[in-house]
C-alpha positions in Angstrom: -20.6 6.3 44.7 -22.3 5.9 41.1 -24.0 2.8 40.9 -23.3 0.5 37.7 -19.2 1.7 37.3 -17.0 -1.3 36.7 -13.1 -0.9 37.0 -11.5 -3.5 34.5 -7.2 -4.3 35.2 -6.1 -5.5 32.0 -2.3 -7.4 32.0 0.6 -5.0 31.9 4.2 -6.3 31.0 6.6 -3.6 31.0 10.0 -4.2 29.9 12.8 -2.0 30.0 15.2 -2.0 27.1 19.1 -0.8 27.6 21.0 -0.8 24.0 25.2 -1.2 24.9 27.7 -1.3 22.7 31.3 -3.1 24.4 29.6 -2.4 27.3 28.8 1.3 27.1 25.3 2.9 27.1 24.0 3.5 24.2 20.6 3.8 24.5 17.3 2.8 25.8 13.6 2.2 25.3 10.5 0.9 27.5 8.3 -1.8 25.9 4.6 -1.8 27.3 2.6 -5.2 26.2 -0.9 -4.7 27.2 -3.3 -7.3 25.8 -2.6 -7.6 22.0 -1.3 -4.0 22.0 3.1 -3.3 21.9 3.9 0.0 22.9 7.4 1.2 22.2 7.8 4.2 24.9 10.6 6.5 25.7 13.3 5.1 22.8 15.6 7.4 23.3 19.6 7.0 21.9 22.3 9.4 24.0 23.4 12.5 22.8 27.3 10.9 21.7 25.6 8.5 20.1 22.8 10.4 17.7 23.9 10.3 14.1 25.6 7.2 14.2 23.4 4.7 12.9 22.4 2.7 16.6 18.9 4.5 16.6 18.2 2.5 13.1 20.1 -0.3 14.7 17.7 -0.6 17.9 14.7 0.3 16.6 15.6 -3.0 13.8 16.1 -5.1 17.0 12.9 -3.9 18.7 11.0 -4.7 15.5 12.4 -8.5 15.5 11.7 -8.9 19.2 8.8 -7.2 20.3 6.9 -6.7 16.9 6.3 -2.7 17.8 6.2 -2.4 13.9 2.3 -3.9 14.2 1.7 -1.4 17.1 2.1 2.0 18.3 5.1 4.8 19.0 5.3 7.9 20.7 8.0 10.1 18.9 8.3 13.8 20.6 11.5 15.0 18.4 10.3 15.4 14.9 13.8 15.0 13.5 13.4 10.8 14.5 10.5 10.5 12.4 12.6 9.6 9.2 14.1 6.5 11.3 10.6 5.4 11.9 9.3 5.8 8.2 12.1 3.8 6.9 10.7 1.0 8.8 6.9 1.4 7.3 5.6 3.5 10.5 3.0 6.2 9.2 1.8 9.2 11.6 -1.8 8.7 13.0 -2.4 11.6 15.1 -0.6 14.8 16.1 -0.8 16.8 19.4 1.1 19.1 21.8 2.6 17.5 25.1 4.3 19.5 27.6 7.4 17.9 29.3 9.6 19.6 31.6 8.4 22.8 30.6 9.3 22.5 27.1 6.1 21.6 24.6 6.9 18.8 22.0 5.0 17.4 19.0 3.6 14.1 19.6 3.0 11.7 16.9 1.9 8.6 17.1 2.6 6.1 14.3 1.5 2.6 13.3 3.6 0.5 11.3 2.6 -2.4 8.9 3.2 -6.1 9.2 6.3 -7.0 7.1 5.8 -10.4 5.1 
């Protein structure tokens, strides 16, 4: 073993996010809080759902709760980047991530503090 290495564990809170409407599932996301950093992963709205509004809807209510609009977003499906824009969230950095087999454009974007 090298000498000098130090491991550091810094705080994780994971939280994971279900969005219902009358009780039916609608959608999800997982909110990392590590340190000062919010990470919105995996926000994701089902299929039936898409094209309805509740992706605007829940990413609103994530904003209000979490404050993701000061952080970071991974978006894979270039078509949900017009949802984030509306909300202030710019693109940062671009790259290829394989998932499943399938390669997706990642994008991560940083919003600005509204107010």
């Amino acid at each position: 073993m090298r000498e000098g290495m130090k491991m550091t564990v810094k705080p994780l809170t994971l939280q994971v996010v279900e969005f219902a409407v009358d009780g039916q599932h609608v959608g999800g996301a997982d909110i990392e809080v590590q340190g000062d950093e919010v990470w919105c992963n995996n926000f994701a709205i089902t299929p039936e759902f898409r094209g309805k509004g509740y992706a605007q809807q829940a990413l609103k209510m994530l904003i209000e709760r979490f404050g993701v609009n000061t952080r970071t977003c991974a978006v894979y499906k270039e078509a949900a980047l017009h949802i984030y824009e509306k909300f202030g969230f710019r693109i940062v950095d671009e790259g290829m991530h394989d998932y499943d087999g399938k390669s997706y454009l990642l994008k991560r974007i940083v919003g600005k503090r509204e107010g």
